[in-house]
N, C-alpha and C positions, 0 to 999 in steps of 0.2 A: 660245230661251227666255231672258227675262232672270233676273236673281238678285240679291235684295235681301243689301246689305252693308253691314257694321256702318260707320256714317259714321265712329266711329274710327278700326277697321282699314283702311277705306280711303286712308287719308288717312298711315298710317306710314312715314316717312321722307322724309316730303315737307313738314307742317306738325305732326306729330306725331312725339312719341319714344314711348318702351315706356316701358312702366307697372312693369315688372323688368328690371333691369338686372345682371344679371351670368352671367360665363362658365362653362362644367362642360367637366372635363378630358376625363371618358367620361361613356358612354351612363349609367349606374349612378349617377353622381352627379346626371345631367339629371333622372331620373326623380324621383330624391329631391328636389332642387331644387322641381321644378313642382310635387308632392304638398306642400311645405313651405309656398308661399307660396298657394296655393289653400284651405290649412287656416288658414293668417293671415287672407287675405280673409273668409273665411266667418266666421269669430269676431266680429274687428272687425266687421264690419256688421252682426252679429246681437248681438253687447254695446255697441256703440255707437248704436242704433237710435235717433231722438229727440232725436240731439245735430248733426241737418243735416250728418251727415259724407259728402263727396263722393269724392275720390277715394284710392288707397290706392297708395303707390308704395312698391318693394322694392327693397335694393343689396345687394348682398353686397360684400366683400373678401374678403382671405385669413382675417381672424381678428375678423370684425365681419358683423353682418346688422343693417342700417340700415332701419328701416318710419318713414314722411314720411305722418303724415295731415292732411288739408285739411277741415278743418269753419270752418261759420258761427258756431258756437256754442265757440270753444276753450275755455270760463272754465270751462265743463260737461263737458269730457274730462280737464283740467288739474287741476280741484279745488282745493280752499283748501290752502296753501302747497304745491300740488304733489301732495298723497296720492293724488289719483287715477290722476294719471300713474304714479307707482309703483308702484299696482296693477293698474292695467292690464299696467306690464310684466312683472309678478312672474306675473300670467294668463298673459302671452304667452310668455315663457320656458318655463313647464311647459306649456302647448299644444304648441309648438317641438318639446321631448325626447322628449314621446308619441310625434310621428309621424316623430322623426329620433333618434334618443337618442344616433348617434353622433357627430352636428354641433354641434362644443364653441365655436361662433362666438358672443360678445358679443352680444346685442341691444340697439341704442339705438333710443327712439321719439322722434319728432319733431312737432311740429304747430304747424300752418301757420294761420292764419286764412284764412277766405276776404273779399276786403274788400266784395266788392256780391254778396250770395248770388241775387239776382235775374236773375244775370246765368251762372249756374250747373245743369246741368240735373237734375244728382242733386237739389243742395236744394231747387230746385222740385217735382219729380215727391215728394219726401219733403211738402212743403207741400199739393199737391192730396191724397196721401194718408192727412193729419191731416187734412183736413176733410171728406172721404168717412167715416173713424172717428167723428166728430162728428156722425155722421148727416146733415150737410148736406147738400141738392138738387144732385146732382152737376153740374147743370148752372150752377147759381150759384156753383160754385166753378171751375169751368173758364173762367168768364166773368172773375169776380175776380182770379183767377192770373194771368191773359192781359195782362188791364191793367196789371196791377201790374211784369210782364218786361215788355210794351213800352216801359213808360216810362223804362225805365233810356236812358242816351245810348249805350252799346256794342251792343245790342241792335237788329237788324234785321229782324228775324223771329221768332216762337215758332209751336210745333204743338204740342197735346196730344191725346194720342190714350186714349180709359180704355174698357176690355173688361170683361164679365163680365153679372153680375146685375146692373144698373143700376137702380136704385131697387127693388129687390126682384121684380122681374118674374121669372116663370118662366122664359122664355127669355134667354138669354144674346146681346149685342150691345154693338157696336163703335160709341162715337161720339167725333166729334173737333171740335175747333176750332181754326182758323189764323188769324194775323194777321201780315202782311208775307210776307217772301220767302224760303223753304229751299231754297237750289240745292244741291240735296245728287249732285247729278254733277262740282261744281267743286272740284277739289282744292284749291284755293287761298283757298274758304271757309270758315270758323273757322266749325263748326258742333259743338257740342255736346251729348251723347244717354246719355239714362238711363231705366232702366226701372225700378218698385215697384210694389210688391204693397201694395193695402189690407184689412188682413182685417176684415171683415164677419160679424156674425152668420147671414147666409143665403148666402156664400159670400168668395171670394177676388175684389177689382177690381185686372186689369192697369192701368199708368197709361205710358203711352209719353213721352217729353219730348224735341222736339230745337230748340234755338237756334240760330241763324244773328247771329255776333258780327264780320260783316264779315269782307274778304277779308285774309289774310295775305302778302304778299309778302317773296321770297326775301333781300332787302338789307335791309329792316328785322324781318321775323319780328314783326311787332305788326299788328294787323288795324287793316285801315283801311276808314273809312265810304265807302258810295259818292258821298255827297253831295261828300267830299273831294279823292276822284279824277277823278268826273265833269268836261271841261275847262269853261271858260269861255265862255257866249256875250256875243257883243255885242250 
């Protein structure tokens, strides 16, 4: 039997690093660790909702816990001269001591712009499920989305895949659309995937999103198009 795997996890340590990064002495501190930054994720993405925030990366040191967020929208997490970044951290701090009270580590927040959010799989699957909220034909927005990611120049492929009550029908089902190429068995393909939930007045729409951003290779680590590598005929 085969077994479907997360195109991220797949691909760790090969064209991907982790998403957290740091070491625990014992079993005791691991535990607290993984409970710590699983409680950051869930916040951020649930108080950050709206502001096309994609991915969420966590450092530790000895006397420092460093959270690096990457949104399309940073002017919207940042705030006028800053206030909302320091309330977000001043949130983040006392979320932290609830679920750890005796991890006295600094927390700095960071964030990233994302420069071509089209090129991105969380902000899109966040984009398809602003306009499922909007009541829009879900099938004119999977059609518009599509377009809109192919036309970027890094972009080789897109898939969107959206589950549920699909225009209100009784029955629950699974429709998708692809455009170009997902070789999501090639390690060496820069493929990016995200998943969102649209809530709806007659239920909950799954929205799946994976990219295909060209292949990575080991000497330069930057994905490159096939049209690039393909050689030359005469």
């Amino acid at each position: 039997m085969t077994h479907t795997v997360h195109p991220y996890a797949h691909r760790l340590g090969i064209i991907r690093d982790w998403k957290s990064r740091w070491f625990a002495a014992d079993s005791k501190s691991y535990r607290e660790n993984i409970l710590v930054d699983e409680t950051i994720r869930r916040f951020l993405m649930k108080r950050l909702r709206g502001t096309y925030t994609s991915t969420i990366e966590i450092e530790r040191s000895a006397n420092e816990l460093r959270v690096t967020i990457s949104t399309a929208r940073p002017g919207l997490v940042i705030g006028r001269s800053g206030e909302n970044s320091v309330k977000l951290r001043t949130e983040l701090t006392s979320v932290v001591h609830k679920v750890a009270p005796k991890d006295h580590r600094t927390i700095k927040l960071d964030i990233n712009e994302i420069r071509q959010p089209e090129t991105d799989a969380a902000v899109v699957a966040y984009m398809v499920a602003e306009g499922l909220e909007k009541r829009m034909p879900f099938r004119r927005v999977l059609k518009q989305t599509i377009e809109k990611v192919i036309a970027a120049r890094e972009v080789e492929g897109v898939r969107i895949a959206v589950s549920g009550r699909l225009g209100g029908a009784e029955m629950s089902r699974k429709e998708e659309l692809k455009k170009g190429r997902i070789p999501l068995q090639t390690f060496r393909a820069d493929i990016d995937f995200a998943h969102e939930k649209a809530y709806l007045p007659y239920g909950v729409i799954g929205i799946k999103v994976w990219i295909f951003r060209g292949n990575v290779y080991q000497d330069k680590k930057t994905p490159v198009r096939m049209s690039e590598t393909a050689p030359a005929r005469s």
